[in-house]
GUPA-369756 format. One record per residue (C-alpha): residue number from 1; residue in one letter; x, y, z. Coordinates in pm, 1 decimal, always signed. Example, Ala and Ser with C-alpha at 12.3 -4.5 7.8 and 13.67 -1.06 7.14 Angstrom:
REM residues 2
<node badren="1" tike="A" c1="+1230.0" c2="-450.0" c3="+780.0"/>
<node badren="2" tike="S" c1="+1367.0" c2="-106.0" c3="+714.0"/>
***
This chain:
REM residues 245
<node badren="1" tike="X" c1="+2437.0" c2="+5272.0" c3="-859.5"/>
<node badren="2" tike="X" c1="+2180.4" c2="+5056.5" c3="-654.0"/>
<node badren="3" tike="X" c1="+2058.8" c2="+4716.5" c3="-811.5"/>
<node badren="4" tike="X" c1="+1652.0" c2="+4729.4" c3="-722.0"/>
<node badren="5" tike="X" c1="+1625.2" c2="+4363.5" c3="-690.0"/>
<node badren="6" tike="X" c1="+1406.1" c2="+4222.6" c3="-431.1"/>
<node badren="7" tike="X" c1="+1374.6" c2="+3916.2" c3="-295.7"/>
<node badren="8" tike="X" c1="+1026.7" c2="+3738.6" c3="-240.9"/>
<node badren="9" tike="X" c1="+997.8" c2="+3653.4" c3="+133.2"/>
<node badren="10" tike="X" c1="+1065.8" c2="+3285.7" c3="+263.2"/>
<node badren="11" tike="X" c1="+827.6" c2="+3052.5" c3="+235.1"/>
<node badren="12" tike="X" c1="+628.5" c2="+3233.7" c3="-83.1"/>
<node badren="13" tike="X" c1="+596.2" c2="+3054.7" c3="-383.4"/>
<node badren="14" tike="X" c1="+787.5" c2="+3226.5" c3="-695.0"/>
<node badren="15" tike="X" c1="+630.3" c2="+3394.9" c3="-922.8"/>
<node badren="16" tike="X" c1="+516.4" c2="+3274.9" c3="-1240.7"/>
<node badren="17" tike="X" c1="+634.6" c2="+3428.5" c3="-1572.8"/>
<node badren="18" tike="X" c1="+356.9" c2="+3671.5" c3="-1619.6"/>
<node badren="19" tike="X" c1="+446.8" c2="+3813.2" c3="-1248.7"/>
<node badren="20" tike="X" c1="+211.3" c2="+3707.2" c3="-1052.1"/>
<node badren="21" tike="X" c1="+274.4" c2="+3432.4" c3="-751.8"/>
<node badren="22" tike="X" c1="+219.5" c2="+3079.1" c3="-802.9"/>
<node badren="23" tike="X" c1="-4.2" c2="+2862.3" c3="-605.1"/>
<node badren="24" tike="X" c1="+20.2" c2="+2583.0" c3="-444.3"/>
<node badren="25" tike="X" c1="+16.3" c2="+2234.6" c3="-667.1"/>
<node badren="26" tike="X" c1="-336.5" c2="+2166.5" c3="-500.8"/>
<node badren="27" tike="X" c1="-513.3" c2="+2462.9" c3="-480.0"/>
<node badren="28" tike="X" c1="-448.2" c2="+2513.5" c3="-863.1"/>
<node badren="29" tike="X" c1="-528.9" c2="+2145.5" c3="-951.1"/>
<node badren="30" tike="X" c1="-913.5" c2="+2237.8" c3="-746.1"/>
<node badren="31" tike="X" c1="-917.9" c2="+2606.7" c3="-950.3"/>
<node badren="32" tike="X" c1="-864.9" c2="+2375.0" c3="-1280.0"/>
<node badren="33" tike="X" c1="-1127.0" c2="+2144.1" c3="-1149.0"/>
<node badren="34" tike="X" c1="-1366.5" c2="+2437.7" c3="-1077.3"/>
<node badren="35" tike="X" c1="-1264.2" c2="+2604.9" c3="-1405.1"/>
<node badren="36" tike="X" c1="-1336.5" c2="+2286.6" c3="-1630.4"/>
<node badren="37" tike="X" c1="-1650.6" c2="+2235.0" c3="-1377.7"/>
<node badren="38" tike="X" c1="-1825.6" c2="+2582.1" c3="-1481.3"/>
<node badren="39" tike="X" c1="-2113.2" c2="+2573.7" c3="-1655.9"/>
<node badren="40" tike="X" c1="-2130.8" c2="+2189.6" c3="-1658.4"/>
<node badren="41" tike="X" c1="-2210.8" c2="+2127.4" c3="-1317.3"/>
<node badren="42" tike="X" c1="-2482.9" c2="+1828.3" c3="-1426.6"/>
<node badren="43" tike="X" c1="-2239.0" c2="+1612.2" c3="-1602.9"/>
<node badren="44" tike="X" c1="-1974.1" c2="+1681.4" c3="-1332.6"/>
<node badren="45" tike="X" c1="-2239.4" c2="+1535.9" c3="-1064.5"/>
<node badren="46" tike="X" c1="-2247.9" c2="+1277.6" c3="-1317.4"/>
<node badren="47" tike="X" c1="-1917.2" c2="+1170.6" c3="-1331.2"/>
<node badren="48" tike="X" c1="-1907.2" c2="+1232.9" c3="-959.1"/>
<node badren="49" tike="X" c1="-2170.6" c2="+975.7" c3="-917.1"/>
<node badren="50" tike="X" c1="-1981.0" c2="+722.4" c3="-1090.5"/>
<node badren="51" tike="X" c1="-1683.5" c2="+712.5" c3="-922.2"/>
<node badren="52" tike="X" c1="-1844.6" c2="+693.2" c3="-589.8"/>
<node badren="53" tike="X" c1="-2078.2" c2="+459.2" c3="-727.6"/>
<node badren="54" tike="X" c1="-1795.1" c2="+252.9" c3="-875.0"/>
<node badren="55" tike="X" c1="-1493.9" c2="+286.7" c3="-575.5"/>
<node badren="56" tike="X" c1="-1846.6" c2="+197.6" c3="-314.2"/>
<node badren="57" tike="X" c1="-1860.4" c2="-126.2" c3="-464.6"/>
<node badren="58" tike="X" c1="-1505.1" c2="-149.7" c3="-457.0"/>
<node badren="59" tike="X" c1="-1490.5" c2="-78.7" c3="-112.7"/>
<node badren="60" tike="X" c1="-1713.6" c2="-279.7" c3="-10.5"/>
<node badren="61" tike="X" c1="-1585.4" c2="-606.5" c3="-228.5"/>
<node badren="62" tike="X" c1="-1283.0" c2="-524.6" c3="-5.2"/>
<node badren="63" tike="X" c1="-1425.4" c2="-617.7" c3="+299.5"/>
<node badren="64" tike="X" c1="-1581.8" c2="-920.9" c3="+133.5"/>
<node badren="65" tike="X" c1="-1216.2" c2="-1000.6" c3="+78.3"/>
<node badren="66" tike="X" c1="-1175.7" c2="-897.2" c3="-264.5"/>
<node badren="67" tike="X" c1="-813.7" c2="-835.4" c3="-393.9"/>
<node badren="68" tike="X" c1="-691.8" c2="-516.0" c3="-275.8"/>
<node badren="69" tike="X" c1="-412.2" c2="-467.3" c3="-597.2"/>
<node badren="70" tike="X" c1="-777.8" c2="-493.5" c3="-768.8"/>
<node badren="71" tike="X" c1="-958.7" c2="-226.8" c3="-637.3"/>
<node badren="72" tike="X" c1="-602.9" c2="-8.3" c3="-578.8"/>
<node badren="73" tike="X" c1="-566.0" c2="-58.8" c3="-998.2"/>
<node badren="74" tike="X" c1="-972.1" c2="+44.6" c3="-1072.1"/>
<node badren="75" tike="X" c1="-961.8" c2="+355.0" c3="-825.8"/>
<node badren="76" tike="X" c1="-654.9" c2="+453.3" c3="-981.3"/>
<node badren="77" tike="X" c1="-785.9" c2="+422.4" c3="-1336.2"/>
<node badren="78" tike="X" c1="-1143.5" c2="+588.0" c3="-1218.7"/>
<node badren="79" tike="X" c1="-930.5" c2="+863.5" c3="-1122.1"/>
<node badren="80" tike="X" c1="-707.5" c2="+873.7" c3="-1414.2"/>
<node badren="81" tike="X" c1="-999.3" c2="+915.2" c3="-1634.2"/>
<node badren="82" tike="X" c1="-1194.6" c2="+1173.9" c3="-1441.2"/>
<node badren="83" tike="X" c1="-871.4" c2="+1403.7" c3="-1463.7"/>
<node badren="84" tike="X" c1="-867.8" c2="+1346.8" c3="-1843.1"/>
<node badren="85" tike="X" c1="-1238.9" c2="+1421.0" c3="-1893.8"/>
<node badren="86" tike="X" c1="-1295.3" c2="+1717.5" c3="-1707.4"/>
<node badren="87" tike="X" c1="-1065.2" c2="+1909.9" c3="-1952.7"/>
<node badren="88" tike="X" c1="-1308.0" c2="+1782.5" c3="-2232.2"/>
<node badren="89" tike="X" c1="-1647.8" c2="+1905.1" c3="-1997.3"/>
<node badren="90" tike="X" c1="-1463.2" c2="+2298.0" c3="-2034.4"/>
<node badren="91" tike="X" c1="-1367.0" c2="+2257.4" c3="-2400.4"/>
<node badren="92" tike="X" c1="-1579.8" c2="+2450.3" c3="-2655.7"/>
<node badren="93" tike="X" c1="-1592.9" c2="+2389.0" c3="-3049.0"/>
<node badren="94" tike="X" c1="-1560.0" c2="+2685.3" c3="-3295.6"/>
<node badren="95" tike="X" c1="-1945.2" c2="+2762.7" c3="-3263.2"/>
<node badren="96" tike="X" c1="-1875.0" c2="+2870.0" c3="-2854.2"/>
<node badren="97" tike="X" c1="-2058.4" c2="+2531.0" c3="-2827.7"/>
<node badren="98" tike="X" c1="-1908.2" c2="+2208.3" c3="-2603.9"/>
<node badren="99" tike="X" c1="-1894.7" c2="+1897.7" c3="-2805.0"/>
<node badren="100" tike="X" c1="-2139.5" c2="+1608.3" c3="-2771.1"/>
<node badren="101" tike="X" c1="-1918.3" c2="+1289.9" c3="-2707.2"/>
<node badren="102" tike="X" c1="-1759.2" c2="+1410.5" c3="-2389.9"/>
<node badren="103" tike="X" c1="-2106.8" c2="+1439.0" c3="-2197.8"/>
<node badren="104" tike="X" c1="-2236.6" c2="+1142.6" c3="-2422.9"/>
<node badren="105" tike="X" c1="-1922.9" c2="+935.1" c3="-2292.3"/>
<node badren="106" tike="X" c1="-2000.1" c2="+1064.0" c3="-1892.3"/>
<node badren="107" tike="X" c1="-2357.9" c2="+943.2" c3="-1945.6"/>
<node badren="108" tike="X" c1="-2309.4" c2="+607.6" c3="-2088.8"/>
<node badren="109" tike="X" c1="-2035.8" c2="+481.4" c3="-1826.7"/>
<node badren="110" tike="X" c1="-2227.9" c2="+580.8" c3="-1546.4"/>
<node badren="111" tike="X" c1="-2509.0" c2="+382.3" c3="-1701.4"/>
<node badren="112" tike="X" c1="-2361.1" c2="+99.8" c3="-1787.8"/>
<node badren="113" tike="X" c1="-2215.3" c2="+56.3" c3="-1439.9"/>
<node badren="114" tike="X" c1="-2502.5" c2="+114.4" c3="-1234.9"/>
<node badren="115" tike="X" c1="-2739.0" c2="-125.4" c3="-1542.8"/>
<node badren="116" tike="X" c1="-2460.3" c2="-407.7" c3="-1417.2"/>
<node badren="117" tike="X" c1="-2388.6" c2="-372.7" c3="-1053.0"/>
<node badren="118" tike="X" c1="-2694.0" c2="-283.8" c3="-928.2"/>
<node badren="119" tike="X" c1="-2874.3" c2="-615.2" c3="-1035.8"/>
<node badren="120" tike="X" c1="-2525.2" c2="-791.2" c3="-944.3"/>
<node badren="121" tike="X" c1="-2517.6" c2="-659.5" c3="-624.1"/>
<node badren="122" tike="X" c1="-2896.9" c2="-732.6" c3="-577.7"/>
<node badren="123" tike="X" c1="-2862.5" c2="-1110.8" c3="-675.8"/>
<node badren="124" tike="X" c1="-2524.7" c2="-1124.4" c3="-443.2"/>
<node badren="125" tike="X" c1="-2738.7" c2="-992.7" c3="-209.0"/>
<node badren="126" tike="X" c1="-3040.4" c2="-1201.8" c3="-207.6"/>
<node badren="127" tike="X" c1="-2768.2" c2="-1504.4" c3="-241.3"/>
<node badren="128" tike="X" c1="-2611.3" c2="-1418.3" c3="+64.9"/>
<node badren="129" tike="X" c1="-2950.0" c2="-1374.8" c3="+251.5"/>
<node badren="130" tike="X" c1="-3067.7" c2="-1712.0" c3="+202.7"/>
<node badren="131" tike="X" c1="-2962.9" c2="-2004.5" c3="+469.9"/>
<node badren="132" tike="X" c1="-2732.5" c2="-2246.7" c3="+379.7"/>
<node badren="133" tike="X" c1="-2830.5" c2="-2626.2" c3="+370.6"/>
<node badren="134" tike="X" c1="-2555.2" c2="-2744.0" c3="+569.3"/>
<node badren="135" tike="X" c1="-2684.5" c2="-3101.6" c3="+714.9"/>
<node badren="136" tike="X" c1="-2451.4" c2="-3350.6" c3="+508.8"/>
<node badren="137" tike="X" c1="-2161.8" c2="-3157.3" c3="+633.2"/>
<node badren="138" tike="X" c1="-2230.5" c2="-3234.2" c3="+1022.6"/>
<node badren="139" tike="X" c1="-2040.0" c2="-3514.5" c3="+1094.4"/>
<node badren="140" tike="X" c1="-2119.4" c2="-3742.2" c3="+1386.4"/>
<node badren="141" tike="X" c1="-1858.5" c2="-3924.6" c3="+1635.5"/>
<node badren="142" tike="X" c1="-2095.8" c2="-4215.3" c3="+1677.5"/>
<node badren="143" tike="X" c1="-2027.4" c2="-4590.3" c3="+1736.7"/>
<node badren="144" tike="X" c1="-2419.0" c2="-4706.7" c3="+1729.3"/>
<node badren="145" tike="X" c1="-2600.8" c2="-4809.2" c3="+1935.1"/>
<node badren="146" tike="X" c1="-2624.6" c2="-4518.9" c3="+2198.8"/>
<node badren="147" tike="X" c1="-2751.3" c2="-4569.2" c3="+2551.2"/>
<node badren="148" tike="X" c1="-2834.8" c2="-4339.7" c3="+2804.1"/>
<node badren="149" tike="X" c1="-2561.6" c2="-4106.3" c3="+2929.0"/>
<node badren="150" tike="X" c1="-2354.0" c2="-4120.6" c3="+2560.8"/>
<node badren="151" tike="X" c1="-2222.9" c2="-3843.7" c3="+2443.8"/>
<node badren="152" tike="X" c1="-2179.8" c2="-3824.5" c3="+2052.9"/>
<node badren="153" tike="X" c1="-1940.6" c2="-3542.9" c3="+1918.1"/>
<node badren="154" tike="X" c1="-2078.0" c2="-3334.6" c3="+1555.2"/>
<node badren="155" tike="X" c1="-1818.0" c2="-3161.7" c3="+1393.5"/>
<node badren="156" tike="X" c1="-1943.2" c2="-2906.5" c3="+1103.9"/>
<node badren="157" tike="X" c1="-1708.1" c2="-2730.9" c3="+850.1"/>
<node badren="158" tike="X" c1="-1770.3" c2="-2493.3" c3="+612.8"/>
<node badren="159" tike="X" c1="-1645.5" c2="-2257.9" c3="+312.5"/>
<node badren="160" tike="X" c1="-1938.7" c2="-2018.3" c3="+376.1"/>
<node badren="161" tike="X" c1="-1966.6" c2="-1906.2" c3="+736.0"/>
<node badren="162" tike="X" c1="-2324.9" c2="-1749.9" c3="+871.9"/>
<node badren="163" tike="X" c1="-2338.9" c2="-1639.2" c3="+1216.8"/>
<node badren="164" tike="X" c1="-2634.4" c2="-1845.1" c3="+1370.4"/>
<node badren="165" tike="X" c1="-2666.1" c2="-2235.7" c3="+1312.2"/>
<node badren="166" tike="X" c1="-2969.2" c2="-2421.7" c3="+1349.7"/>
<node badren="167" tike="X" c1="-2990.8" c2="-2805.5" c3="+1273.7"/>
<node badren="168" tike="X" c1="-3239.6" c2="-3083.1" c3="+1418.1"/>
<node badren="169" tike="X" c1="-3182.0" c2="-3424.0" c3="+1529.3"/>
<node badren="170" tike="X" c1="-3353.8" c2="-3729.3" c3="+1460.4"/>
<node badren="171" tike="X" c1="-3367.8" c2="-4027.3" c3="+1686.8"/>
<node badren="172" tike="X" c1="-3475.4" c2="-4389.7" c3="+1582.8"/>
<node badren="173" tike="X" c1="-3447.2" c2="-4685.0" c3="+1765.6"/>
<node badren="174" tike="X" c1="-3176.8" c2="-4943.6" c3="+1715.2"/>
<node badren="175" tike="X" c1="-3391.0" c2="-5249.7" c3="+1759.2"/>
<node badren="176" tike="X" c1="-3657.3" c2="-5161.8" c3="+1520.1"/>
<node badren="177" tike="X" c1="-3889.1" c2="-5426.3" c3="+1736.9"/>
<node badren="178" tike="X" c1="-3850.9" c2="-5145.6" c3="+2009.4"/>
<node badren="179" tike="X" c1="-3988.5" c2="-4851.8" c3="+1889.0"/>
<node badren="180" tike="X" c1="-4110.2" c2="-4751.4" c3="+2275.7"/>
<node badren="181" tike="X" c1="-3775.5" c2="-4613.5" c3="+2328.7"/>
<node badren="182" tike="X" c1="-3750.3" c2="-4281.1" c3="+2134.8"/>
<node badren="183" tike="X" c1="-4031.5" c2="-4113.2" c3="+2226.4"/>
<node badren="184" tike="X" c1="-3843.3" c2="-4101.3" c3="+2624.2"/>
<node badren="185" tike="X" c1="-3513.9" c2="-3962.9" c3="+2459.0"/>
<node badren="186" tike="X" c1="-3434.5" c2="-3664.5" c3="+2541.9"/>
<node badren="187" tike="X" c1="-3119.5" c2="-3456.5" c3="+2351.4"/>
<node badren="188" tike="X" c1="-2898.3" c2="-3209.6" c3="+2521.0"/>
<node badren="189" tike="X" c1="-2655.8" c2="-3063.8" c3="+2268.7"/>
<node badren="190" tike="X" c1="-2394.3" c2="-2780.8" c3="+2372.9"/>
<node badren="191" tike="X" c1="-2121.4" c2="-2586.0" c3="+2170.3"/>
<node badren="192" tike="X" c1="-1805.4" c2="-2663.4" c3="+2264.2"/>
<node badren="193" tike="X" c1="-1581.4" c2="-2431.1" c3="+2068.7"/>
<node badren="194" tike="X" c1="-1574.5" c2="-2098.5" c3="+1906.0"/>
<node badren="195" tike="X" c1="-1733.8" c2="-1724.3" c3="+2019.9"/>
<node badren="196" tike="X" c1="-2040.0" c2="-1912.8" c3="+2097.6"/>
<node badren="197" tike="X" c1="-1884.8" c2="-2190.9" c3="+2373.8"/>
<node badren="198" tike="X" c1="-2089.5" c2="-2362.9" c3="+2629.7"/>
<node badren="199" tike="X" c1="-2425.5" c2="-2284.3" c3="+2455.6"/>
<node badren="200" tike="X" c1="-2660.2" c2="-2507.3" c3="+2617.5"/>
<node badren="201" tike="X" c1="-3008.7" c2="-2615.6" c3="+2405.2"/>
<node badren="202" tike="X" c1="-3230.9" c2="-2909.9" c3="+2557.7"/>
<node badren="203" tike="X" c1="-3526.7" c2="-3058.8" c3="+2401.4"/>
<node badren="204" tike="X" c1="-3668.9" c2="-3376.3" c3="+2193.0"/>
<node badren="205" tike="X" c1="-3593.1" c2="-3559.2" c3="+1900.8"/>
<node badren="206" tike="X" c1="-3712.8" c2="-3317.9" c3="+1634.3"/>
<node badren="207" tike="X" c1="-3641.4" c2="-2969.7" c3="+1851.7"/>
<node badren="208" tike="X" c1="-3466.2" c2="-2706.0" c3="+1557.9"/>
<node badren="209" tike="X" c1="-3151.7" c2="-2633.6" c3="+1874.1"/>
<node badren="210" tike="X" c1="-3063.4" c2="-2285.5" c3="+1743.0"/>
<node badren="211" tike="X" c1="-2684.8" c2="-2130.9" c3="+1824.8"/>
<node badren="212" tike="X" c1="-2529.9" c2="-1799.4" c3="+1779.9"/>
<node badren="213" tike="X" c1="-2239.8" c2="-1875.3" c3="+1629.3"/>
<node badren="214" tike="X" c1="-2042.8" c2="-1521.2" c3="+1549.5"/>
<node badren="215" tike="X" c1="-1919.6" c2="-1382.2" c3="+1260.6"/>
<node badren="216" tike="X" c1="-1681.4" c2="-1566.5" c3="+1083.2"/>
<node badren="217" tike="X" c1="-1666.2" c2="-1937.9" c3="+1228.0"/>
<node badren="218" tike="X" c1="-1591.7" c2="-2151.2" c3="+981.7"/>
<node badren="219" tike="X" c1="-1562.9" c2="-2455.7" c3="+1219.7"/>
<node badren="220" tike="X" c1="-1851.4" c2="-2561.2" c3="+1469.2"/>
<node badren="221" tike="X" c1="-1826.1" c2="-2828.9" c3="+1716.3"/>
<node badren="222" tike="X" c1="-2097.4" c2="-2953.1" c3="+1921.1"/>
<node badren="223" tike="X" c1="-2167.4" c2="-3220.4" c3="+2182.2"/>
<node badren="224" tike="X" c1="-2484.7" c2="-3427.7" c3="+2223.9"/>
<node badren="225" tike="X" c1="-2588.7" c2="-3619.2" c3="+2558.2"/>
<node badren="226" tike="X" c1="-2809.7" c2="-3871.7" c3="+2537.5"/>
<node badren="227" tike="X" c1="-3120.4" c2="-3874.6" c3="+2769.2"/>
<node badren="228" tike="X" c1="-3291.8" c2="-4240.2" c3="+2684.4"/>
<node badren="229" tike="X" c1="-3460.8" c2="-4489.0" c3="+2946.6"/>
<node badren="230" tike="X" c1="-3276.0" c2="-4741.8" c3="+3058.9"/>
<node badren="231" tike="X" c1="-3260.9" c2="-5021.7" c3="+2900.4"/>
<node badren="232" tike="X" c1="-3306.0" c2="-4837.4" c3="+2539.2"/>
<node badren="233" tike="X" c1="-3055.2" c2="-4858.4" c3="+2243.9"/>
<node badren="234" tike="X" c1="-3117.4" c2="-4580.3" c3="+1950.0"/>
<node badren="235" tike="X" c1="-2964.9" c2="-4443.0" c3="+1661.8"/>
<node badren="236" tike="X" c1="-2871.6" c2="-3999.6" c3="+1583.7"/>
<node badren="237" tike="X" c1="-2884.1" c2="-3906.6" c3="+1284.4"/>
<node badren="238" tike="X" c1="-2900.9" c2="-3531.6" c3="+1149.3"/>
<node badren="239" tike="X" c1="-3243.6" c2="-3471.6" c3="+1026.4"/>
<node badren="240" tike="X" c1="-3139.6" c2="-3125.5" c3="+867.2"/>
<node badren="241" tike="X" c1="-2873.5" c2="-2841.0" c3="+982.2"/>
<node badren="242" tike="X" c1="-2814.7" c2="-2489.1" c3="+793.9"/>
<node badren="243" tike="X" c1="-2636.9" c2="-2149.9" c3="+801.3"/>
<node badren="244" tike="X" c1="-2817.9" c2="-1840.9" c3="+848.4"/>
<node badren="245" tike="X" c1="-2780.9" c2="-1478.8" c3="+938.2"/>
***
C-alpha cells in the first residue's frame, strides 16, 4: 500500500485551501490593488495625486527642518487611509453600481489639500524670496572718533540666514565744523569668517559692498579699514544691511 503524498518543492509557497499556490505577501497586496483599481482608474489617479501631493510637501518641510516624527506620523496615516479606501473604489451596491461617498470622499481631500497648501506654499514662498532688513542687527566695534588706518569690527547675527549680504555704510564727520573730511574717506570692508572668508569690497561712503555668504551662515563678521586724510576724525554708522538670496 503506497501513501501518494507529495511534497511541494523547497522554497514554493504552500498552497492555499482551494489548491492552488499562494503568492507572495506583495505580489498579492499589488493584485488587490489592481483588482480594487479596475474600472476606477480616475479616482485612483486621484487619490494617487494626493498622497504625492501631500508626502511632497512633507518632504520638502523636512528639509526646511520640519519634525521628522511629523511627517513619519502623516505618511503613515496617508498610507493607512489609501489601503482602506481602495477596497471601497471596487465595492458595488445591489444595483451592480459603486457607491457615491467613496469617490465623493477621494475628491474632496484632494481638494481641500491642494485649496490650502498651494496658496500656503505660495505665500511661504514669496516670504522667503523677499530680503531681509537686517541693518539694526550689525553691530559695530567702534570707540568714535576713527582716524585713518582704524579698523572697526561688525558683527551680524541672525535667526534667518540668506546666502548673499549686502549692507552700506555711512560716514559723517566727527567735528561737524569739518565736514571736508568725508568726502576723502574711503571704506575697505572684508569678511573675516565663514564659507565666504577674506572677501575683499572697496569703495565710498554710500557703496552697497555685496558678499556671498553661503548657505546657512547664521553669523557674519566683517572688518572695516578706514581710508580718511590725515588729520580727519569721522563717525560709521550702518546706513542699511539685509539678507537676500
Amino acid at each position: 500500500m503506497s501513501n501518494d503524498v507529495t511534497s511541494a518543492p523547497a522554497g514554493t509557497d504552500p498552497p492555499d485551501e482551494d489548491g492552488a499556490p499562494s503568492l507572495p505577501w506583495l505580489r498579492r497586496a499589488a493584485l488587490r490593488v489592481r483588482d480594487a483599481a479596475a474600472g476606477s482608474w480616475a479616482i485612483t489617479l486621484l487619490l494617487l495625486a494626493d498622497l504625492v501631493t501631500v508626502l511632497g510637501a512633507g518632504a520638502v518641510w523636512l528639509a526646511l527642518g520640519g519634525d521628522a516624527a511629523v511627517v513619519g506620523v502623516t505618511a503613515a496615516a496617508l498610507l493607512a487611509f489609501a489601503t482602506a479606501m481602495l477596497p471601497l473604489i471596487a465595492r458595488r451596491g445591489p444595483d451592480g453600481q459603486p457607491p457615491l461617498w467613496p469617490p465623493f470622499v477621494l475628491v474632496v481631500i484632494p481638494l481641500a489639500v491642494l485649496a490650502v497648501g498651494l496658496p500656503s506654499w505660495g505665500i511661504w514662498a514669496v516670504l522667503e524670496s523677499r530680503p531681509v532688513d537686517v541693518t539694526n542687527r550689525v553691530r559695530l566695534d567702534v570707540a568714535p572718533p576713527l582716524v585713518n588706518g582704524d579698523t572697526v569690527h561688525a558683527s551680524l547675527h541672525t535667526d534667518d540666514p540668506k546666502p548673499r549680504l549686502a549692507l552700506t555704510f555711512d560716514v559723517a564727520p566727527h567735528d561737524p565744523a569739518a565736514p571736508v573730511c568725508v568726502p576723502g574717506t574711503e571704506l575697505t570692508v572684508t569678511s573675516t569668517a565663514g564659507a565666504g572668508k577674506e572677501q575683499v569690497r572697496t569703495g565710498v561712503p554710500g557703496t552697497e559692498f555685496t558678499f556671498a555668504l553661503g548657505r546657512g551662515m547664521t553669523d557674519v563678521e566683517l572688518s572695516v579699514l578706514i581710508d580718511a586724510e590725515q588729520g580727519c576724525e569721522v563717525d560709521l554708522s550702518v546706513a542699511s544691511a539685509y539678507l537676500d538670496d
